[in-house]
C-alpha positions as CSV (number, residue, x, y, z in Angstrom):
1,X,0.0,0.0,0.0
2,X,2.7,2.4,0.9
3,X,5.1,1.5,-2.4
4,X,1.5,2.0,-4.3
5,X,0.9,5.3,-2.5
6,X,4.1,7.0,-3.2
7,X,4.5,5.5,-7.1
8,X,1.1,7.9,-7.7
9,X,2.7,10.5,-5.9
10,X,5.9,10.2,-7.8
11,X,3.2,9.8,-11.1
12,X,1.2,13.1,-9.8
13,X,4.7,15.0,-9.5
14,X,6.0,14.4,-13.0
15,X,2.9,15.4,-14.5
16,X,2.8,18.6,-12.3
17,X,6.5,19.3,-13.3
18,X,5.7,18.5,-17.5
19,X,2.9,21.0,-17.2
20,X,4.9,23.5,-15.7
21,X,7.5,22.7,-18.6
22,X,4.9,22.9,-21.0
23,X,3.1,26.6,-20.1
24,X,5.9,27.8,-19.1
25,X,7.2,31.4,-21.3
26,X,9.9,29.8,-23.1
27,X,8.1,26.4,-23.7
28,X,5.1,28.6,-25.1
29,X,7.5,31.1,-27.1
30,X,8.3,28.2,-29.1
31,X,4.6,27.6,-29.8
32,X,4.3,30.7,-31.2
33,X,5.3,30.8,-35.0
34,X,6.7,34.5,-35.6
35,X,8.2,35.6,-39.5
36,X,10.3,38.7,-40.5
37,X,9.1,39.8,-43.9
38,X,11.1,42.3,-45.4
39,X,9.0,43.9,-47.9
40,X,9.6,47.3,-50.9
41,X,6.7,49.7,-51.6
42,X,7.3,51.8,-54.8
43,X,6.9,55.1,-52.9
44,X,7.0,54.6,-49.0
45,X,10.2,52.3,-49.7
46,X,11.7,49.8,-47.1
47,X,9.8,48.0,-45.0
48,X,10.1,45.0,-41.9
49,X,6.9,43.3,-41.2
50,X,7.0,40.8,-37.9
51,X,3.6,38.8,-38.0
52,X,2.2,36.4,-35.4
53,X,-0.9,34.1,-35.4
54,X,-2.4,36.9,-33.2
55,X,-0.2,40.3,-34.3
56,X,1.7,42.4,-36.8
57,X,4.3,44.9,-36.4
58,X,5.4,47.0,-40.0
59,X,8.0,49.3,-39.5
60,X,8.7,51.7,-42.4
61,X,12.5,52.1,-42.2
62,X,12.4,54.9,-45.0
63,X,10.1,57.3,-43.5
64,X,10.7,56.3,-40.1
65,X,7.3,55.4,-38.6
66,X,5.6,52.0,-37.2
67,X,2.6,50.0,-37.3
68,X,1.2,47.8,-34.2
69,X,-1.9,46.1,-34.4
70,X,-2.7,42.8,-32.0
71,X,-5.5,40.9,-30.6
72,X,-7.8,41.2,-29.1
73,X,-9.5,44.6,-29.8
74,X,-7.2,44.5,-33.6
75,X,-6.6,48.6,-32.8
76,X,-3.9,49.9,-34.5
77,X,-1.0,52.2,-33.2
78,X,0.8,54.0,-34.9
79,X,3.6,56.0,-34.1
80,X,7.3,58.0,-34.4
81,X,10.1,56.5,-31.8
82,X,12.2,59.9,-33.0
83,X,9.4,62.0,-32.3
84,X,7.9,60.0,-29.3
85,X,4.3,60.7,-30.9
86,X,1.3,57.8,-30.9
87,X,-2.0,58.0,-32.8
88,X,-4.4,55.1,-31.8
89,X,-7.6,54.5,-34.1
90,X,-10.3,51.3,-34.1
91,X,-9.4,48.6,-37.3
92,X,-12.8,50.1,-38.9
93,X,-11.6,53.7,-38.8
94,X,-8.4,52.5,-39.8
95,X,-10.1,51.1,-43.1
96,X,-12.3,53.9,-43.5
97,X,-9.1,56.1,-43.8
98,X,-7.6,53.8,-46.1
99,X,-10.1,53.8,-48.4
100,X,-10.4,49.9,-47.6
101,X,-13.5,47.5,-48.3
102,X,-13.2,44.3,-46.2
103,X,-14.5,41.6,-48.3
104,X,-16.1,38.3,-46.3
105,X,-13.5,35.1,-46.3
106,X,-14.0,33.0,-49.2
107,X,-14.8,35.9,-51.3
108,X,-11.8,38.1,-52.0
109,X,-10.0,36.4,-54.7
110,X,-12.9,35.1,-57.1
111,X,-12.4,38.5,-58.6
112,X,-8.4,37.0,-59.3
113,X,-7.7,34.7,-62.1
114,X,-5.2,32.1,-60.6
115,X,-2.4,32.0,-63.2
116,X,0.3,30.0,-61.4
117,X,2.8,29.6,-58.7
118,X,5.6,30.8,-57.5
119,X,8.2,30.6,-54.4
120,X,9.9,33.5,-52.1
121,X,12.0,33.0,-49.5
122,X,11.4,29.5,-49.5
123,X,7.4,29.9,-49.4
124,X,5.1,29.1,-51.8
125,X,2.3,31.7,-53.0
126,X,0.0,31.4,-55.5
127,X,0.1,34.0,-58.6
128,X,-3.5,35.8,-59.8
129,X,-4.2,38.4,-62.3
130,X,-6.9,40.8,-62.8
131,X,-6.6,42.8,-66.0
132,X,-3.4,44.5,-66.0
133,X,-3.1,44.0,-62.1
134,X,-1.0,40.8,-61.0
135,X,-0.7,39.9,-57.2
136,X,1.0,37.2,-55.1
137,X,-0.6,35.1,-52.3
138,X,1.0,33.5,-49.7
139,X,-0.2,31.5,-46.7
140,X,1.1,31.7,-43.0
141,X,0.2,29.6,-40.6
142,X,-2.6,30.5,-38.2
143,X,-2.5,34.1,-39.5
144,X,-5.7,35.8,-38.4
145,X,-7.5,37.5,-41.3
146,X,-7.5,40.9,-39.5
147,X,-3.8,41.3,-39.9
148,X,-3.7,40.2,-43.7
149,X,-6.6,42.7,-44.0
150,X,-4.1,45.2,-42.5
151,X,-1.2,44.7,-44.7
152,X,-3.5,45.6,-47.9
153,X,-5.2,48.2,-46.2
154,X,-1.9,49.8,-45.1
155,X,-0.6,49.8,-48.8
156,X,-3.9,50.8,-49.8
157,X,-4.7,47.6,-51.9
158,X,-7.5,45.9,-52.2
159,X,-9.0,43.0,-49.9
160,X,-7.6,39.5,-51.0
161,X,-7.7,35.9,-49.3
162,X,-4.4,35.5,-48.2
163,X,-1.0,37.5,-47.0
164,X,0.4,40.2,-49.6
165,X,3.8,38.8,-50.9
166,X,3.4,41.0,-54.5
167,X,1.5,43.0,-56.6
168,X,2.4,44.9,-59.5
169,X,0.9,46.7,-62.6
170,X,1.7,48.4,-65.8
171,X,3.3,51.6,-65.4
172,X,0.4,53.4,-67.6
173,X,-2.3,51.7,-65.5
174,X,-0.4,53.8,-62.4
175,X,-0.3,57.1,-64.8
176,X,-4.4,56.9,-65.1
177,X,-5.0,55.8,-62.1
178,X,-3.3,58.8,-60.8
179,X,-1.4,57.0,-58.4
180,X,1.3,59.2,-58.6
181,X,2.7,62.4,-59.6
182,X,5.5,60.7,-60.3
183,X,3.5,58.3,-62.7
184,X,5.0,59.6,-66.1
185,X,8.1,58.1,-65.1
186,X,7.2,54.7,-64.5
187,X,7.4,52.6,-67.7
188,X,6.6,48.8,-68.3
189,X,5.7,46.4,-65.1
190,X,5.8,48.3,-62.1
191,X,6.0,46.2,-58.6
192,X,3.9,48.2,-56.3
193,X,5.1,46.1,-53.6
194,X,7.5,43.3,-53.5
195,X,8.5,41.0,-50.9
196,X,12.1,40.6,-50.6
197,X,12.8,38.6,-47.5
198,X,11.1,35.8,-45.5
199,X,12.6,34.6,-42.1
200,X,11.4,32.5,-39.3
201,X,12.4,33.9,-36.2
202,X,11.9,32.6,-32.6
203,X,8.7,34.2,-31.3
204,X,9.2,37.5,-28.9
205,X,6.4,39.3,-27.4
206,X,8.0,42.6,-26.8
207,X,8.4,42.9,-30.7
208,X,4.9,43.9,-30.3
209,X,5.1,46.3,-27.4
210,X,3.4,49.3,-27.7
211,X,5.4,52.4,-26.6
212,X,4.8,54.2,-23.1
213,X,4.7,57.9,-22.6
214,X,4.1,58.9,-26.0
215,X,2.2,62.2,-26.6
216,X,-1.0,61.3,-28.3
217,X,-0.8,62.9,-32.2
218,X,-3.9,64.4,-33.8
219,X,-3.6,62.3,-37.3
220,X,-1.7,59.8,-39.2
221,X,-0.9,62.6,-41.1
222,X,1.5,63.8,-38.1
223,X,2.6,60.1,-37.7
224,X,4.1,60.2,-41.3
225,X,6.3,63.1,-41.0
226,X,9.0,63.9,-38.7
227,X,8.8,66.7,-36.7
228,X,12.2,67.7,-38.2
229,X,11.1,67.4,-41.6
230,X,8.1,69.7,-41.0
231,X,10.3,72.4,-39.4
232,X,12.4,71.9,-42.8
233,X,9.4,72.4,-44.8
234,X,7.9,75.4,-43.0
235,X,10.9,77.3,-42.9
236,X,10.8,76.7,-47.2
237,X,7.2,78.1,-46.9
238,X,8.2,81.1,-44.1
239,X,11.1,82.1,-46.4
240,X,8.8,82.5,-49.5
241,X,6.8,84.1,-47.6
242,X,9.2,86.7,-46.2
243,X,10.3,87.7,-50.0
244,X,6.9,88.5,-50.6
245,X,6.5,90.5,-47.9
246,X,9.6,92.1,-48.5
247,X,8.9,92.5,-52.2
248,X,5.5,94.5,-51.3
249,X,7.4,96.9,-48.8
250,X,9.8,97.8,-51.6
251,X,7.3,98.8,-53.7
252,X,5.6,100.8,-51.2
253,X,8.7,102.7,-49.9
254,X,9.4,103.4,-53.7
255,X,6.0,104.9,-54.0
């Protein structure tokens, strides 16, 4: 009875201590899938995406702003680590600024005529046209539908089924859309965003902190622009400015 008594007590202690193992942080971390996507817009430039089954992180590393949206509320921060400035919206207002339709699951790519496949970074993605418009599908495991809604929203895209790896167009279909006023220069295919890097990396939460003790910004708008760069472009604007007035008190000391 004894030797039968302490065997389930041994039993009941190594199931304690494999749980404990199991739930632990690091035991969960590497539960938790996590890719770095390195990815090129045509006029925003250099980006680094982190996604989780639950979150997405894109930091624009031209302009020098970042992206957080998580579960469970899917809000989305956005902010300037240079300027220390946050601006917080809901997902919906998010799309609404956007310009962004979320179409049901199931739905999105009907509109897409699948063409082929192809592979980046070792992932396969499935290729679809649409007139002119050609864009690249890829699948990541356990990837919530609200953060592959936000990586076309943020690139102002349209709703597909599936995570943005590539989409391009013909460099006149840019110049009537109006996409640009740079449009007259683009000639041929034109990769409106491109995916050049895929990596698993081991999962860390605090790649999805959101920043403390940032002053709250009134827009986006404020969000894209560095502080410094504003001061830049209003003195530009004070300076004209000045030679006008300058200009119209000549004339009226030579009258």
């Amino acid at each position: 009875m004894r030797r039968a008594k302490k065997a389930r007590n041994l039993a009941a202690f190594l199931v304690l201590l494999e749980s404990c193992f199991l739930f632990s942080p690091a035991a969960l971390a590497e539960k938790i899938a996590e890719w770095r996507i390195e990815q090129k817009q045509y006029l925003s430039g250099d980006h680094v995406i982190y996604v989780t089954p639950g979150a997405i992180k894109i930091i624009n590393k031209t302009i020098g702003y970042e992206v957080i949206s998580k579960a469970p509320d899917w809000h989305v921060y956005a902010f300037r680590p240079d300027d220390k400035v946050i601006c917080v919206v809901s997902r919906p207002a998010f799309y609404k600024d956007q310009e962004f339709q979320p179409v049901a699951v199931g739905l999105a790519n009907r509109k897409l005529t699948r063409v082929g496949t192809q592979s980046i970074g070792g992932k396969r993605v499935d290729v679809f046209q649409s007139g002119l418009d050609e864009v690249w599908i890829g699948h990541f495991s356990g990837v919530k539908r609200p953060i592959e809604d936000l990586i076309v929203a943020y690139y102002r895209l349209d709703s597909i089924d599936g995570f943005l790896m590539k989409a391009s167009t013909n460099g006149e279909n840019i110049q009537e859309k109006g996409a640009s006023f740079l449009s007259t220069e683009y000639k041929g295919r034109v990769n409106i965003v491109e995916t050049l890097r895929i990596t698993a990396v081991p999962f860390n939460s605090h790649d999805f902190d959101l920043p403390a003790e940032f002053k709250k910004a009134s827009s986006f708008e404020q969000i894209m622009t560095s502080s410094q760069r504003r001061k830049h472009a209003e003195s530009i604007m004070m300076e004209l400015d000045v030679g006008e007035r300058l200009g119209k008190k000549k004339v009226e000391s030579g009258n």
